[in-house]
C-alpha positions in Angstrom: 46.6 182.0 62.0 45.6 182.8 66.0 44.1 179.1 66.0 47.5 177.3 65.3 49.1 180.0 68.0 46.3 179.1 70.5 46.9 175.2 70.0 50.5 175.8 70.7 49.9 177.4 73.9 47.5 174.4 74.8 49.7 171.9 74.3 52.8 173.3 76.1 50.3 173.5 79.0 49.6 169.8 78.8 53.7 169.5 79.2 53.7 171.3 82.1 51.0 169.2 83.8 52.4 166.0 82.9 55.7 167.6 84.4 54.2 168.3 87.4 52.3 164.3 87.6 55.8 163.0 86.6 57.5 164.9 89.7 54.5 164.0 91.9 54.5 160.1 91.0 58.6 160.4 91.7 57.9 162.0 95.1 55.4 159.4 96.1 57.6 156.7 94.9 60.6 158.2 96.9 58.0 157.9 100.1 57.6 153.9 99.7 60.9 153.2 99.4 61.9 155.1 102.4 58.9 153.2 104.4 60.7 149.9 103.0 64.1 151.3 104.4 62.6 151.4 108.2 
């Protein structure tokens, strides 16, 4: 039973870093469009 708890924790830290990318790639994309405004 600890196996299927450990994979559980695994996987919600995957979310989390794919959060994190997401928010990153937003940030960056954010950045180019205010270098098009100029």
């Amino acid at each position: 039973m600890r196996g299927e708890e450990e994979e559980e924790e695994e996987e919600e830290e995957e979310e989390e870093k794919g959060e994190e990318e997401e928010e990153e790639e937003e940030k960056g994309e954010e950045e180019e469009e205010e270098k098009q405004d100029e």
